[in-house]
N, CA and C atoms as an extended XYZ file, in Angstrom:
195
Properties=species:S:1:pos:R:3:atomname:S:1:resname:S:1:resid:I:1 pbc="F F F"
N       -30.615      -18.753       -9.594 N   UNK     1
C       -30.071      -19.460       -8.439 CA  UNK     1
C       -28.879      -18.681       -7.902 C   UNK     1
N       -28.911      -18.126       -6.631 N   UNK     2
C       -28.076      -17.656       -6.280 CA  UNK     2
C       -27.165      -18.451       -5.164 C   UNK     2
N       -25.617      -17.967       -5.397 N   UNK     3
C       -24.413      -18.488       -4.753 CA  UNK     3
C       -24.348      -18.059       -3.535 C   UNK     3
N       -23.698      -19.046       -2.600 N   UNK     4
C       -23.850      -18.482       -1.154 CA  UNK     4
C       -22.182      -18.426       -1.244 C   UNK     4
N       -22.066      -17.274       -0.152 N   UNK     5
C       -20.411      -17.528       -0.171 CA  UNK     5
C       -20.276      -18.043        1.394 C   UNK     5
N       -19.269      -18.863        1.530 N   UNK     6
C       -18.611      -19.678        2.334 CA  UNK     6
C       -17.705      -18.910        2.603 C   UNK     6
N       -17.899      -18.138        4.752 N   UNK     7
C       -17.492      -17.506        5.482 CA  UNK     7
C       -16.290      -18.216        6.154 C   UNK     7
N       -14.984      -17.618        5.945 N   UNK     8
C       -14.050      -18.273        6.839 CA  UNK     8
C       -13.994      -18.564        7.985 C   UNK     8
N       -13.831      -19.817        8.559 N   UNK     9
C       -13.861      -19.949       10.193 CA  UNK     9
C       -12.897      -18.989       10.878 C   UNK     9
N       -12.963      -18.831       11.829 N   UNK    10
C       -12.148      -17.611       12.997 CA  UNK    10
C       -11.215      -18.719       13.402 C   UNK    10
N       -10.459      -18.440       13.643 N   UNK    11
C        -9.146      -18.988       14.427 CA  UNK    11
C        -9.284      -18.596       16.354 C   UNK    11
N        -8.692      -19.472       16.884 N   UNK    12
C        -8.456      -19.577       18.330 CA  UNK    12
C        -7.447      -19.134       18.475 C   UNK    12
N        -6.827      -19.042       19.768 N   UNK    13
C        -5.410      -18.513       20.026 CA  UNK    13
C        -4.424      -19.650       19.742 C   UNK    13
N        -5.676      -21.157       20.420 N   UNK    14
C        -4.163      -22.272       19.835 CA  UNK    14
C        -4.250      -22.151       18.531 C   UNK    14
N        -4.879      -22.181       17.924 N   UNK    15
C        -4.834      -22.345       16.694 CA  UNK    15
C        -3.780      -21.871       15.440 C   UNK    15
N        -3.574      -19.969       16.021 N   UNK    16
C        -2.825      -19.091       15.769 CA  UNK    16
C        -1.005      -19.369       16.077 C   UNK    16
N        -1.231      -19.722       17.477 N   UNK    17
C        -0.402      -20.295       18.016 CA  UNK    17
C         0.433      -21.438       17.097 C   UNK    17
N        -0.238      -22.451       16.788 N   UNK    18
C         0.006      -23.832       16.464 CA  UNK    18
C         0.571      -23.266       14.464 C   UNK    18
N        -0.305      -22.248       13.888 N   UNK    19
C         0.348      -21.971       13.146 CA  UNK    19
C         1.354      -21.061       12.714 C   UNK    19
N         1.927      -20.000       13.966 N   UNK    20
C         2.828      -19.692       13.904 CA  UNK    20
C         4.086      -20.159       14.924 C   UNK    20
N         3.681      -21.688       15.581 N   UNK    21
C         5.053      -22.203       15.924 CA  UNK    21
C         5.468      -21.515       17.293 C   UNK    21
N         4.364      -21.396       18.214 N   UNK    22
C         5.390      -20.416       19.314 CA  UNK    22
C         4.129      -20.953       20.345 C   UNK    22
N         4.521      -20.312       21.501 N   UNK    23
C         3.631      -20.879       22.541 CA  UNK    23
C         2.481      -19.816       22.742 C   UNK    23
N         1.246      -20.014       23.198 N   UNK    24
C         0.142      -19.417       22.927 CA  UNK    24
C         0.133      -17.945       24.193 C   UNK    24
N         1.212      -17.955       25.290 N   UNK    25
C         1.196      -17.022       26.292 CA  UNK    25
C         1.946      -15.465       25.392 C   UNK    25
N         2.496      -16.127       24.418 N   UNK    26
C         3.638      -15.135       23.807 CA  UNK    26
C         2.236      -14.367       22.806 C   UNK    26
N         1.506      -15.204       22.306 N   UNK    27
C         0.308      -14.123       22.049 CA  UNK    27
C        -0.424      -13.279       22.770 C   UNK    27
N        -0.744      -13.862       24.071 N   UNK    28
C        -1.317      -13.053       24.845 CA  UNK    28
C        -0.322      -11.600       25.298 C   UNK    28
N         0.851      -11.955       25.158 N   UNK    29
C         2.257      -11.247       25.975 CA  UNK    29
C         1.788      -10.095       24.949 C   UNK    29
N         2.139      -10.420       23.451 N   UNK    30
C         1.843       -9.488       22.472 CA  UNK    30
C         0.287       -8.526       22.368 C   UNK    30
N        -0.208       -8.886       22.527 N   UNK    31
C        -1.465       -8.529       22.880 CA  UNK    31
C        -1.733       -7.121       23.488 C   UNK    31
N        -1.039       -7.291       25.162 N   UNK    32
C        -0.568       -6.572       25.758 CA  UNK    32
C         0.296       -5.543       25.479 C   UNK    32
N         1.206       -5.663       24.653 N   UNK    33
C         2.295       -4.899       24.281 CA  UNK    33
C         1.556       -3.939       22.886 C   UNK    33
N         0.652       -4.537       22.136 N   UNK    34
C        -0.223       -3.978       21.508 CA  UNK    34
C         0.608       -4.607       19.876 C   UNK    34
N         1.063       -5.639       19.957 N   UNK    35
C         2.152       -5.961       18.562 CA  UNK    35
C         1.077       -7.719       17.960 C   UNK    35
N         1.884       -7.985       17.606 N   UNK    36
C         1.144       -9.472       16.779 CA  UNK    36
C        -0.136       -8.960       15.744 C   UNK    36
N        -0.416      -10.246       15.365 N   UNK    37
C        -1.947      -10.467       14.371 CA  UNK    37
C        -2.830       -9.593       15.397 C   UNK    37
N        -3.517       -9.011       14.464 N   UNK    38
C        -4.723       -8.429       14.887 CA  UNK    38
C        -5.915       -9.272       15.567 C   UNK    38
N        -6.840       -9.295       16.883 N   UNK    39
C        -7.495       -9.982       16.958 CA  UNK    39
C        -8.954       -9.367       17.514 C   UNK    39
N       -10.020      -10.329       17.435 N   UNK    40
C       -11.032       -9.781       17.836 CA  UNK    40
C       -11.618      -10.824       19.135 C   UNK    40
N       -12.456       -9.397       20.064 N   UNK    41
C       -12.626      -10.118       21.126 CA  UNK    41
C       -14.097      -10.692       21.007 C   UNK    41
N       -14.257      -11.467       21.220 N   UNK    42
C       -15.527      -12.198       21.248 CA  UNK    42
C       -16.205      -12.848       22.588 C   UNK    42
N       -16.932      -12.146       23.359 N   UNK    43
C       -17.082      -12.266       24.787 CA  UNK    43
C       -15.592      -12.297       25.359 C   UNK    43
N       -15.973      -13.495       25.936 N   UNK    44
C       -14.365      -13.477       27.053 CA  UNK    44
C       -13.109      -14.300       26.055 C   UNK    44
N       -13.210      -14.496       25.005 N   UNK    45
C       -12.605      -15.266       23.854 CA  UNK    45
C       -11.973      -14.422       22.898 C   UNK    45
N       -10.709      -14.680       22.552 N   UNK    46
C        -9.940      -13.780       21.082 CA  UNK    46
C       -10.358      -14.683       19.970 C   UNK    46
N       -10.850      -14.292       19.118 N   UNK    47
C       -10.538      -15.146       17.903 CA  UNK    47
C        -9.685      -14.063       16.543 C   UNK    47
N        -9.652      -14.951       15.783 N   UNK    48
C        -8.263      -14.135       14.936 CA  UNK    48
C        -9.117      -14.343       13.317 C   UNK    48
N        -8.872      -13.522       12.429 N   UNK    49
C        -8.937      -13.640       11.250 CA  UNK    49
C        -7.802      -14.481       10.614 C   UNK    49
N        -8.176      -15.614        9.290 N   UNK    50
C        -6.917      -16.149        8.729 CA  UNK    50
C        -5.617      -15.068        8.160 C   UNK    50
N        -6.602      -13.949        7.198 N   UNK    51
C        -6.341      -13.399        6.545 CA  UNK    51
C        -5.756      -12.318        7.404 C   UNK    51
N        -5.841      -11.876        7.951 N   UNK    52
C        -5.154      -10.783        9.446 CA  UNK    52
C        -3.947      -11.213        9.546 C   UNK    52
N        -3.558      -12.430       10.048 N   UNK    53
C        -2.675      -13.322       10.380 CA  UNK    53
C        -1.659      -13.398        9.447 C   UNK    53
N        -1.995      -13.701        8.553 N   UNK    54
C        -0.689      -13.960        7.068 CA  UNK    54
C        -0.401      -12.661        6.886 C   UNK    54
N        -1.277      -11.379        6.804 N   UNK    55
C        -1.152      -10.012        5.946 CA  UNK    55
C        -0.550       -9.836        7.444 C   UNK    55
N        -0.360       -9.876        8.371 N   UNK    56
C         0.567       -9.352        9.869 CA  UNK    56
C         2.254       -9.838        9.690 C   UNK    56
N         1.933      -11.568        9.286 N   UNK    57
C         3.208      -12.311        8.877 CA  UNK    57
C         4.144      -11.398        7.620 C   UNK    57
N         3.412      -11.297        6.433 N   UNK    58
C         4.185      -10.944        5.412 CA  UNK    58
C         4.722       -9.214        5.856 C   UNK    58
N         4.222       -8.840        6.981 N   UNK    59
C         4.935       -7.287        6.652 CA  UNK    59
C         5.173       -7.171        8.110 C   UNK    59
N         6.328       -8.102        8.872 N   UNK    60
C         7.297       -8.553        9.532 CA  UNK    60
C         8.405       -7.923        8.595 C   UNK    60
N         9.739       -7.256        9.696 N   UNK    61
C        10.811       -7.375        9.071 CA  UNK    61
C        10.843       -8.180        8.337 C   UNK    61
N        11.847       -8.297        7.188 N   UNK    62
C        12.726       -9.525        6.795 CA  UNK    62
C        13.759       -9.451        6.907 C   UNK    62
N        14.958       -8.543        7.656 N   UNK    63
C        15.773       -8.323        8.092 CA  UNK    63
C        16.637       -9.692        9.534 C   UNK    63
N        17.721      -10.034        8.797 N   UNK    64
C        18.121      -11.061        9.287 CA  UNK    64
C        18.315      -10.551       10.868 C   UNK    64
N        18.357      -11.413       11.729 N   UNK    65
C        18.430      -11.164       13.412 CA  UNK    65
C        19.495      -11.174       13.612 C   UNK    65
């Protein structure tokens, strides 16, 4: 009997958005600028990896502002 593995859902921009706390234009802004989570285009749609997202977060400065 073989195991199926269970594919992570893709993330939206709100989605991304909603979990990093900021408004969803500032992704697109980034986008442009070529900076933020990595994303993929999917027709006329970004969707985002979870795992993209956190591994983008953790290697952010940590250098106080």
């Amino acid at each position: 009997m073989s195991q199926t593995s269970r594919i992570a859902p893709l993330w939206t921009v709100q989605d991304v958005a909603d979990y990093l706390r900021m408004p969803v234009q500032t992704l697109y802004s980034w986008r442009v600028q070529g900076y933020g989570p990595p994303a993929r285009r999917m027709g006329k749609h970004l969707r985002y990896r979870h795992d993209d997202v956190t591994a983008w977060l953790e290697h952010l400065d940590d250098g106080a502002a």
